[in-house]
Structure formats: structure tokens, C-alpha cells
N, CA, C and O atoms as a GROMACS GRO file, in nm:
protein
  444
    1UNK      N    1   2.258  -2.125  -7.699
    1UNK     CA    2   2.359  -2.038  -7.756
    1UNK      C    3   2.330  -2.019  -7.905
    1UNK      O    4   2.308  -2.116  -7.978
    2UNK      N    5   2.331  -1.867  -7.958
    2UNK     CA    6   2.310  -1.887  -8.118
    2UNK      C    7   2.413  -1.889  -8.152
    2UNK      O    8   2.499  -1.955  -8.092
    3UNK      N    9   2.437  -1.820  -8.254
    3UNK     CA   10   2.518  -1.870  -8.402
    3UNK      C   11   2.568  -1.761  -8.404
    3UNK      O   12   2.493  -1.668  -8.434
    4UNK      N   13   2.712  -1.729  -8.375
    4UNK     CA   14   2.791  -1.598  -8.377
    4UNK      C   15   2.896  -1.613  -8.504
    4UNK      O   16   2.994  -1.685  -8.526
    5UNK      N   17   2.817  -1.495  -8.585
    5UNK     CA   18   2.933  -1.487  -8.756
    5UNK      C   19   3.052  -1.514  -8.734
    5UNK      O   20   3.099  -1.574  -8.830
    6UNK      N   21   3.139  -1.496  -8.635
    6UNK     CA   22   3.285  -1.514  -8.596
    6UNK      C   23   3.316  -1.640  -8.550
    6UNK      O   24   3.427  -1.666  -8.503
    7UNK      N   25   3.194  -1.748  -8.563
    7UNK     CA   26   3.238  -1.859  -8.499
    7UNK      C   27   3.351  -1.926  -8.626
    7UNK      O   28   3.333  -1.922  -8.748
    8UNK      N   29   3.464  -1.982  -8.556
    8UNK     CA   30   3.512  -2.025  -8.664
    8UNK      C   31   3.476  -2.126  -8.716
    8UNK      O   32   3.503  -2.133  -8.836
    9UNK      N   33   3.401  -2.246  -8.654
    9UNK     CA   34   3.304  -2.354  -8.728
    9UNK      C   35   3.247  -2.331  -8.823
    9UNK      O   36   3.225  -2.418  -8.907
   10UNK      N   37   3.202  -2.191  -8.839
   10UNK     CA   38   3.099  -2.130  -8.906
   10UNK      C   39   3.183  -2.089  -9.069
   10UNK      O   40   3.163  -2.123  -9.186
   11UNK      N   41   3.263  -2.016  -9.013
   11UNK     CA   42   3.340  -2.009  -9.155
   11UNK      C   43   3.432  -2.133  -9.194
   11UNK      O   44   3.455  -2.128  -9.315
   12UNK      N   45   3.486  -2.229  -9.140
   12UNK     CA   46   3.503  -2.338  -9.230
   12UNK      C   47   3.413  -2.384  -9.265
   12UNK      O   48   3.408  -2.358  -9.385
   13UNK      N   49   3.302  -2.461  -9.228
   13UNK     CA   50   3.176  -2.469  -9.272
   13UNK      C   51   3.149  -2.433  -9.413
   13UNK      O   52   3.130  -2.522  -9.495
   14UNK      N   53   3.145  -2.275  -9.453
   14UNK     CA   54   3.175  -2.184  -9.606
   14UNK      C   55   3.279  -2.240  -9.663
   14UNK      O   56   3.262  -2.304  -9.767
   15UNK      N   57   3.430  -2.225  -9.592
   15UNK     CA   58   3.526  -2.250  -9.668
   15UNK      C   59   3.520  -2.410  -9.775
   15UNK      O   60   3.532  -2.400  -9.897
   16UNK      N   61   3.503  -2.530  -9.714
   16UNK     CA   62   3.473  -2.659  -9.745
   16UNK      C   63   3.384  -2.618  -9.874
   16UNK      O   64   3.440  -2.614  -9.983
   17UNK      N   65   3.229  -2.585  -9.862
   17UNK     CA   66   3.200  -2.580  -9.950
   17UNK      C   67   3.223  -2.450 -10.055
   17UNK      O   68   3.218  -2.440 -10.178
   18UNK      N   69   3.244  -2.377  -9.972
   18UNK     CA   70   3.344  -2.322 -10.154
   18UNK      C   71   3.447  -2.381 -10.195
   18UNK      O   72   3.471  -2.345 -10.311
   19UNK      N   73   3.517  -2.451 -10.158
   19UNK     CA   74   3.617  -2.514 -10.208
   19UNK      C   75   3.555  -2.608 -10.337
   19UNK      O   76   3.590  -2.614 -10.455
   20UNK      N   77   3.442  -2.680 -10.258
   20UNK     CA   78   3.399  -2.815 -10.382
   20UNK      C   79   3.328  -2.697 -10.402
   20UNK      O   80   3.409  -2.613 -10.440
   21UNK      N   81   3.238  -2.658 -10.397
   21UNK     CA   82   3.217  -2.568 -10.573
   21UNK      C   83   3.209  -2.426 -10.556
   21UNK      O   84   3.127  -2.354 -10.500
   22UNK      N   85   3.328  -2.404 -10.626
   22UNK     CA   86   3.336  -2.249 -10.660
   22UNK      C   87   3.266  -2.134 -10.719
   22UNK      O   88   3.226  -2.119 -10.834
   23UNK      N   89   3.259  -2.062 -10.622
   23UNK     CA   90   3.129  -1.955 -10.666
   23UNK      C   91   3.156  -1.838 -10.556
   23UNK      O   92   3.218  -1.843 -10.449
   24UNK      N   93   3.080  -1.722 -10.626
   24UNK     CA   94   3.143  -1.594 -10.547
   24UNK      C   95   3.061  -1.613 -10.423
   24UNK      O   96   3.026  -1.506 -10.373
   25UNK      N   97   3.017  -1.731 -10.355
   25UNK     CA   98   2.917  -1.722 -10.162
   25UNK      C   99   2.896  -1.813 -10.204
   25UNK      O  100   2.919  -1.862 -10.315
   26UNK      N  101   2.824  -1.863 -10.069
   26UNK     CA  102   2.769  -1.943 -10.008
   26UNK      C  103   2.655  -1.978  -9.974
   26UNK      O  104   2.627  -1.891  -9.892
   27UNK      N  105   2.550  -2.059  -9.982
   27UNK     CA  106   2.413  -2.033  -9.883
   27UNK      C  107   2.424  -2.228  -9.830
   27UNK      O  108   2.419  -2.325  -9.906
   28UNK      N  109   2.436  -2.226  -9.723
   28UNK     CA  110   2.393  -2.354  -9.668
   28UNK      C  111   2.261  -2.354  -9.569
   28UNK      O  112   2.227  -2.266  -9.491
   29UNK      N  113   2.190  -2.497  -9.599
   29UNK     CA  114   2.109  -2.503  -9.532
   29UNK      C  115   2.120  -2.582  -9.403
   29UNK      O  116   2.160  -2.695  -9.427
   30UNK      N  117   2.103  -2.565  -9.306
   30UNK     CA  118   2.129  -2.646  -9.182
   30UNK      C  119   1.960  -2.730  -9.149
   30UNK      O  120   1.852  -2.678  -9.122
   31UNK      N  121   1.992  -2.846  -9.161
   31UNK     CA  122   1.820  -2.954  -9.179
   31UNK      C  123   1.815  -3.086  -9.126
   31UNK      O  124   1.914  -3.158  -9.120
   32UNK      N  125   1.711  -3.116  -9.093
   32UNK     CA  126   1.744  -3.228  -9.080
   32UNK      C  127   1.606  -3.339  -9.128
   32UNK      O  128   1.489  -3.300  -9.126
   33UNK      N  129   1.657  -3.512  -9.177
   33UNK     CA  130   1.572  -3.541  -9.278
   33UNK      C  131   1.464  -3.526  -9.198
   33UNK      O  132   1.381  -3.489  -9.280
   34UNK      N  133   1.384  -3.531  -9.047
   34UNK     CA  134   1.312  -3.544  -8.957
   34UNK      C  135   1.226  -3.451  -8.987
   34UNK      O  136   1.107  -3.484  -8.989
   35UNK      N  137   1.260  -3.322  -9.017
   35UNK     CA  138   1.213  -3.232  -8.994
   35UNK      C  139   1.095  -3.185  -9.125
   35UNK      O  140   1.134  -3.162  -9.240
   36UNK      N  141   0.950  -3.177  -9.086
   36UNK     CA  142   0.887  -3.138  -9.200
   36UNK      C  143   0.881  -2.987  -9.243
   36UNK      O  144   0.848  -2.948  -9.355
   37UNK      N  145   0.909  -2.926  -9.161
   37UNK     CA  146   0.950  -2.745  -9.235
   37UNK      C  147   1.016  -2.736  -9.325
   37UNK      O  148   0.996  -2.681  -9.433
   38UNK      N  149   1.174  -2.837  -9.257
   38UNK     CA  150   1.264  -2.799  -9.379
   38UNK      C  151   1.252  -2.881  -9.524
   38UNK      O  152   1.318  -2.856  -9.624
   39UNK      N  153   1.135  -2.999  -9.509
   39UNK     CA  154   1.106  -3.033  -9.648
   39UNK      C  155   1.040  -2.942  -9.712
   39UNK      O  156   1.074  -2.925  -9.829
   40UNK      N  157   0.943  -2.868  -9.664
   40UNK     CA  158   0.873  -2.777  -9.704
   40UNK      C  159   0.954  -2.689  -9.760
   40UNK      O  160   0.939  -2.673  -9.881
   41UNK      N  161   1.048  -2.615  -9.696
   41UNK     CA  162   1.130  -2.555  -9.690
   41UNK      C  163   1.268  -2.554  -9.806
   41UNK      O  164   1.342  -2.462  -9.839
   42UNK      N  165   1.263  -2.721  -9.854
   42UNK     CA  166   1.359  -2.729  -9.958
   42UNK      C  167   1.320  -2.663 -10.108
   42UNK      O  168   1.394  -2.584 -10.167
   43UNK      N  169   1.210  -2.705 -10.152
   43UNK     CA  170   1.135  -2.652 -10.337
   43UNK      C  171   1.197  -2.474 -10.310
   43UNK      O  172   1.278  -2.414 -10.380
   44UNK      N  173   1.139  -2.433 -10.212
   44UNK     CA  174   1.234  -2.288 -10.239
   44UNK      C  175   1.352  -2.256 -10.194
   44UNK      O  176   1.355  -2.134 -10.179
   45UNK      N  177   1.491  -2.326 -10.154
   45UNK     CA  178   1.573  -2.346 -10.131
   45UNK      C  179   1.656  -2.399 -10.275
   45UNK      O  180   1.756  -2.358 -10.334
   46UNK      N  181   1.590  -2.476 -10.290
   46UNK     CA  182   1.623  -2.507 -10.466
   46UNK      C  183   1.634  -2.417 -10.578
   46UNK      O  184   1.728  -2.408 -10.657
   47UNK      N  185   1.514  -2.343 -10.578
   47UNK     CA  186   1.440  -2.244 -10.667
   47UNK      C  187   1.559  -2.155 -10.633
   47UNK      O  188   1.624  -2.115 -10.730
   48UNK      N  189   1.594  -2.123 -10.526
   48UNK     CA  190   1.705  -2.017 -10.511
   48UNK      C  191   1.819  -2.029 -10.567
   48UNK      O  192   1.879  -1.934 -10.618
   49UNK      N  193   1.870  -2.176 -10.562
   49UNK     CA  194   1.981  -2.224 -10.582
   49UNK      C  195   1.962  -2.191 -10.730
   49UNK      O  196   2.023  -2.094 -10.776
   50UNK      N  197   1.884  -2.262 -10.803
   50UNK     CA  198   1.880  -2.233 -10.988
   50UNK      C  199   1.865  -2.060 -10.982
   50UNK      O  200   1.960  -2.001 -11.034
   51UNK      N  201   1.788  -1.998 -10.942
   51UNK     CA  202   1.795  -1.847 -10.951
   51UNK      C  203   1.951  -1.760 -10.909
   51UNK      O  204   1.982  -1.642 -10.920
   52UNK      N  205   2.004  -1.846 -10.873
   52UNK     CA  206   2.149  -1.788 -10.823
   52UNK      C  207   2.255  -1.846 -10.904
   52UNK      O  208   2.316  -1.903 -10.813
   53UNK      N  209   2.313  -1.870 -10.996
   53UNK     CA  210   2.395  -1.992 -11.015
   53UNK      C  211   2.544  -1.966 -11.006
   53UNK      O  212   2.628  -2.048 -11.043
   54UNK      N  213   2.571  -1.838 -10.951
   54UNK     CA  214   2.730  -1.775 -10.924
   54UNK      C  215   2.749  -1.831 -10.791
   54UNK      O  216   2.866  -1.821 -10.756
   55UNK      N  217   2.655  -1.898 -10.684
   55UNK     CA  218   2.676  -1.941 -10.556
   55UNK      C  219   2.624  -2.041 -10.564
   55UNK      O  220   2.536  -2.091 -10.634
   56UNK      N  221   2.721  -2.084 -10.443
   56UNK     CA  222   2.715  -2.237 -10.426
   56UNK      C  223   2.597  -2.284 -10.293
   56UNK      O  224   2.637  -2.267 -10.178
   57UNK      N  225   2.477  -2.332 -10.311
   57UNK     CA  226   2.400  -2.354 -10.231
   57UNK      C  227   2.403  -2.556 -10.172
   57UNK      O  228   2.396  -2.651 -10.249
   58UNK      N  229   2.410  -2.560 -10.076
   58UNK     CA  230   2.421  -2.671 -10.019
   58UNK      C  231   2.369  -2.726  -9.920
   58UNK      O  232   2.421  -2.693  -9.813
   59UNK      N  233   2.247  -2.829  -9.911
   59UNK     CA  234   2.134  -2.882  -9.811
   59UNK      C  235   2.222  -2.972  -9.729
   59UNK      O  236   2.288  -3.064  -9.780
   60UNK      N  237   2.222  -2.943  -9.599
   60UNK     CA  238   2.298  -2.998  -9.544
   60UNK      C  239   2.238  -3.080  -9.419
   60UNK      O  240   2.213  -3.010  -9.321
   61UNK      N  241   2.209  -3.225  -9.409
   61UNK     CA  242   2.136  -3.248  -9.281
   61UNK      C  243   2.255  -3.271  -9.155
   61UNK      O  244   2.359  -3.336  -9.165
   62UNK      N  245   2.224  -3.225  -9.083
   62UNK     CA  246   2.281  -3.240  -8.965
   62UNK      C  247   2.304  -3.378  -8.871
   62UNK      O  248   2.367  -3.374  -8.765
   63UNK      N  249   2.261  -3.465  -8.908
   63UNK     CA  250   2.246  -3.597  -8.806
   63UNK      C  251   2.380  -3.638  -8.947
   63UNK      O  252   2.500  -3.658  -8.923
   64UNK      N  253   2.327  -3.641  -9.062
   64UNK     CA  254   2.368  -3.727  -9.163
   64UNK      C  255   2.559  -3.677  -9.166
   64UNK      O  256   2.646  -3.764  -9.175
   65UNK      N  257   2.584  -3.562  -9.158
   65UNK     CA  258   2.693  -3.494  -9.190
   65UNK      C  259   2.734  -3.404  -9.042
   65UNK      O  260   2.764  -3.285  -9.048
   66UNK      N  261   2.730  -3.465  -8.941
   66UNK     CA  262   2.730  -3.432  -8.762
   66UNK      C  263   2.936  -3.379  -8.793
   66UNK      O  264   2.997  -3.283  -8.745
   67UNK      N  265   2.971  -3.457  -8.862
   67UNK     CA  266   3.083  -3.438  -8.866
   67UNK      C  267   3.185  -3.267  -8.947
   67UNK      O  268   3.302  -3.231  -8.936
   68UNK      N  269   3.096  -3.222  -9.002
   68UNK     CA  270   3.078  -3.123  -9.072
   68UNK      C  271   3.061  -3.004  -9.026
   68UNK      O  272   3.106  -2.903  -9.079
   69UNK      N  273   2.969  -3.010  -8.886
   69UNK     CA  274   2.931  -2.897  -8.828
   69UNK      C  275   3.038  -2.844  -8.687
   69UNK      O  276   3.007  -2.754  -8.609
   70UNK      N  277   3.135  -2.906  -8.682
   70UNK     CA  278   3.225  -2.911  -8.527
   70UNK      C  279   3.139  -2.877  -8.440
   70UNK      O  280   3.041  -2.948  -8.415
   71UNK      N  281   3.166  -2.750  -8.372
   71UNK     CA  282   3.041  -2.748  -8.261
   71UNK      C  283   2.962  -2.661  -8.282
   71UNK      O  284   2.917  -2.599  -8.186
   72UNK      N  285   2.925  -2.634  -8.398
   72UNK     CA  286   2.770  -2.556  -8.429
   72UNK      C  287   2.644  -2.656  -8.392
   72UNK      O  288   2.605  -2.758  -8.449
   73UNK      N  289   2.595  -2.587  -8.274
   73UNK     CA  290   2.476  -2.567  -8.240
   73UNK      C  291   2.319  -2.538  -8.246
   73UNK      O  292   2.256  -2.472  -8.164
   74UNK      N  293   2.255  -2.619  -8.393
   74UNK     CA  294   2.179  -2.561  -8.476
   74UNK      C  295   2.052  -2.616  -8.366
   74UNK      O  296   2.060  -2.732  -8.326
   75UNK      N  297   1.931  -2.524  -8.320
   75UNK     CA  298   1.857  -2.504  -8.246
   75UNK      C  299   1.688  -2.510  -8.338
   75UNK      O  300   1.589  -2.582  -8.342
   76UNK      N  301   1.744  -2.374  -8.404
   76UNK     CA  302   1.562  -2.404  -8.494
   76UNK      C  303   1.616  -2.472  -8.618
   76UNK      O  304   1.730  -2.519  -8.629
   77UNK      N  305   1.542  -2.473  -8.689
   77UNK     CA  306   1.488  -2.498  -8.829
   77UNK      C  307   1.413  -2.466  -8.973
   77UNK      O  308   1.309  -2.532  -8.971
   78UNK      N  309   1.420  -2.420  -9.053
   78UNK     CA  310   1.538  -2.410  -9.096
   78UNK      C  311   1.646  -2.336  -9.083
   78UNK      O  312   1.608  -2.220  -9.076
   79UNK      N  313   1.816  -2.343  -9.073
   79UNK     CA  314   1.893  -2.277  -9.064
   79UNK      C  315   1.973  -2.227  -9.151
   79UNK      O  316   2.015  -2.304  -9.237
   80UNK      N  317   2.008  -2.109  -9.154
   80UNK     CA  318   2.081  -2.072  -9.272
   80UNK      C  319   2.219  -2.003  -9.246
   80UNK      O  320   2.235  -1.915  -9.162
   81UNK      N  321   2.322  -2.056  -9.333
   81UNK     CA  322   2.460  -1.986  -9.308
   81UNK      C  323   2.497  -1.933  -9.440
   81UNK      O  324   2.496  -2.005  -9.540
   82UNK      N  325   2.533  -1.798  -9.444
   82UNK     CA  326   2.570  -1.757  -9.551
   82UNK      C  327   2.670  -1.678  -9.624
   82UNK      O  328   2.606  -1.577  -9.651
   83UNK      N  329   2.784  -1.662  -9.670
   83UNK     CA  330   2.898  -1.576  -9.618
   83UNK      C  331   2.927  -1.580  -9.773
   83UNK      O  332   2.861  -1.649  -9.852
   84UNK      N  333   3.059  -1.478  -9.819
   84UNK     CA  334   3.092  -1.415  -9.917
   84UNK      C  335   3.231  -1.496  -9.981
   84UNK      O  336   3.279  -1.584  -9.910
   85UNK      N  337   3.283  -1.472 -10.090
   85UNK     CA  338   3.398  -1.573 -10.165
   85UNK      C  339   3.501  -1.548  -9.996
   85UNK      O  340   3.519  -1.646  -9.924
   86UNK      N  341   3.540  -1.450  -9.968
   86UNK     CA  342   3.636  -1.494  -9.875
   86UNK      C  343   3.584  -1.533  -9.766
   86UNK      O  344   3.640  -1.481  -9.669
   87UNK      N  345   3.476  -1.622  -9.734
   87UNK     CA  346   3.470  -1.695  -9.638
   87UNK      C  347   3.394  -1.647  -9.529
   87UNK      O  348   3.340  -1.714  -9.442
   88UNK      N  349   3.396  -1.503  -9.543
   88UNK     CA  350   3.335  -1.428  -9.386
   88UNK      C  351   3.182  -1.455  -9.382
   88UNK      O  352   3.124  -1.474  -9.488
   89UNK      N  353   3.125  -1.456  -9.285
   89UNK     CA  354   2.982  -1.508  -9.264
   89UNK      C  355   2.903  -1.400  -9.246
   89UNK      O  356   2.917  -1.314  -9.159
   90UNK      N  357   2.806  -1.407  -9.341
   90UNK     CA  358   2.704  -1.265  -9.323
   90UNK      C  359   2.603  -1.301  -9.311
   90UNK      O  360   2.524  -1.231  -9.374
   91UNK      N  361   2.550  -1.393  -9.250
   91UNK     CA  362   2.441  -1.436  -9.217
   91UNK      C  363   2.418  -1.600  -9.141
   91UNK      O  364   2.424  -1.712  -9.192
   92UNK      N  365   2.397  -1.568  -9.038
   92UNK     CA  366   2.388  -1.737  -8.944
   92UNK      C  367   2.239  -1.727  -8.870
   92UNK      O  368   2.218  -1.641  -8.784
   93UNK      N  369   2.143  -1.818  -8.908
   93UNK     CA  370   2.031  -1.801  -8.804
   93UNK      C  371   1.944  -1.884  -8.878
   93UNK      O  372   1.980  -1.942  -8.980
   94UNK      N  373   1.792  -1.895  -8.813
   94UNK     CA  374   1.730  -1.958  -8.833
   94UNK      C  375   1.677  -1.820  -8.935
   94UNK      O  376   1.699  -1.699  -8.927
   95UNK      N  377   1.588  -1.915  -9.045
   95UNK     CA  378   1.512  -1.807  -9.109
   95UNK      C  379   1.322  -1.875  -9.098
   95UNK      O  380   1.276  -1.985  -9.068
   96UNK      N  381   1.265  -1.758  -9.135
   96UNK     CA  382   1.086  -1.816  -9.163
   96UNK      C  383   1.104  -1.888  -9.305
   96UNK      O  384   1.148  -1.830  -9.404
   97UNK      N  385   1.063  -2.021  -9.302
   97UNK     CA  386   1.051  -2.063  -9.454
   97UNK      C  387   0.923  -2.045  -9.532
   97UNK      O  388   0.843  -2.135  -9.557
   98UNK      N  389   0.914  -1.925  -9.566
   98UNK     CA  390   0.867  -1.892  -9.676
   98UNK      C  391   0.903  -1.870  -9.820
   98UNK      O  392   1.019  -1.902  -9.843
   99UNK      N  393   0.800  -1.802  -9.975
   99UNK     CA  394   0.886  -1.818 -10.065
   99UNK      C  395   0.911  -1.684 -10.083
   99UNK      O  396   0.826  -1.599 -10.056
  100UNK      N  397   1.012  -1.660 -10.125
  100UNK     CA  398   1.152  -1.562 -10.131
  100UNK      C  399   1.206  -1.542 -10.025
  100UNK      O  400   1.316  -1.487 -10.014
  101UNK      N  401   1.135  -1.587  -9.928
  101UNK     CA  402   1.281  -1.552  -9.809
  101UNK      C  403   1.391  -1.553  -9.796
  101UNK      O  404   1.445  -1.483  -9.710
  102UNK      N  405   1.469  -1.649  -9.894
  102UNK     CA  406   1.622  -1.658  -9.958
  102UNK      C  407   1.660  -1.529 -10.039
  102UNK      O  408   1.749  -1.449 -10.012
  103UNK      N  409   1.559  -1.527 -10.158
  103UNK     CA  410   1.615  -1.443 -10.248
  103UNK      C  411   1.607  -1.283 -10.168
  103UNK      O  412   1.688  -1.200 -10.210
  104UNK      N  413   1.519  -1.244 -10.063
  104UNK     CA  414   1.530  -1.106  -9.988
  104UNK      C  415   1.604  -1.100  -9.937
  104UNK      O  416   1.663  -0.992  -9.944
  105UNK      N  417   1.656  -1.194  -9.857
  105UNK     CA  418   1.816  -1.257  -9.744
  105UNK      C  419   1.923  -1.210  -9.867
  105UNK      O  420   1.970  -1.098  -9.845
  106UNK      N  421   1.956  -1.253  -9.954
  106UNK     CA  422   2.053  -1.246 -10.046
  106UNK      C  423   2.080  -1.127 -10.071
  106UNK      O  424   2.197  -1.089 -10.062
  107UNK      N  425   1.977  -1.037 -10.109
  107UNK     CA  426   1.922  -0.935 -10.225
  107UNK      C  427   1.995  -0.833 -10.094
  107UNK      O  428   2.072  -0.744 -10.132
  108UNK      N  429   1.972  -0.847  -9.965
  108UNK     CA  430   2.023  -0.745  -9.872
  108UNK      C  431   2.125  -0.762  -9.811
  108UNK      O  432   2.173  -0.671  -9.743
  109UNK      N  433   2.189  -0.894  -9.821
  109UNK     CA  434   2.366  -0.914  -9.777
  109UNK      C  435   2.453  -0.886  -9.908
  109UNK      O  436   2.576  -0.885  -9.916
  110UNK      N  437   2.339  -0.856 -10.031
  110UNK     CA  438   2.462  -0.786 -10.119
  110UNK      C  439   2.469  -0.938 -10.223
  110UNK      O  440   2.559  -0.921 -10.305
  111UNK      N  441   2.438  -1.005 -10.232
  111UNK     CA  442   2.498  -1.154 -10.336
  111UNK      C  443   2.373  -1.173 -10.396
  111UNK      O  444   2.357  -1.263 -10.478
   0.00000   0.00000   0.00000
């Protein structure tokens, strides 16, 4: 099953972390420490995060923080959830970790 924007897991998920830090979106990463993509995958995940600093970006492993995800279903790796100050989700899926793949993701949901 993928990752449907309307899941409501999905937007509390956003909501939580906009709450602890306020910023006009969101970008979370869905990871886990196991996984060597998404280490790979973090230096430009970071790089995004400092290139963005109006949003709140947040590495999130999944085994570590199981409690966090209710029943989101994260399948590939790396995963990305990404939604706007009010919470709505404009982006749920796995992405290719390459570099800018964040900042093109962003640049075309508008944040």
C-alpha cells in the first residue's frame, strides 16, 4: 500500500513537527539507521535543510521513533513527506537520492 496525501497519519506526522519548530512546511525524512542509501542520502538532506531555513526539515528513523508513524507504511527508502504551514501533504513517496533532488521536489510543490 503507498502513501496517500489524505492519510491522516500523514498529516499529523507534519502537524507534530511543525509544532516543535515553526516554519512555513515541512520536509521529513522517513529512514532507517540500517539503511545505507539513506546515509548516503542524509549530506544532501542536510544541505537542503541549511538551504531552506523557513522549513522545518526532520530525519526521522523509523524503528527508533515506530511510535510516530501510526500506521504509515514506509516500503522504499528514502522516504519523503512533505506538506505546507497548514498541514496538508504535498508530497508522500519514496524519492531517488540524488543531489538536488530535494531542492527540485521543493522548487515544484511551491516552498
Amino acid at each position: 500500500m503507498g502513501l496517500a496525501l489524505t492519510d491522516p497519519d500523514l498529516r499529523a506526522l507534519l502537524a507534530r513537527t511543525l509544532a516543535s519548530l515553526p516554519a512555513d512546511g515541512a520536509v521529513v525524512c522517513l529512514c532507517a539507521a540500517w539503511c545505507r542509501v539513506c546515509d548516503d542520502f542524509r549530506p544532501g538532506f542536510e544541505q537542503a535543510a541549511a538551504a531552506r531555513p523557513t522549513l522545518a526539515f526532520r530525519w526521522l528513523d523509523i524503528e527508533d521513533e515506530a511510535d510516530a508513524l501510526g500506521d504509515i507504511d514506509v516500503e522504499t527508502f528514502p522516504t519523503l513527506v512533505i506538506g505546507g504551514r497548514d498541514g496538508a501533504v504535498r508530497f508522500a513517496g519514496p524519492v531517488v537520492p540524488q543531489p538536488g533532488q530535494i531542492a527540485r521536489l521543493l522548487q515544484s510543490l511551491g516552498l
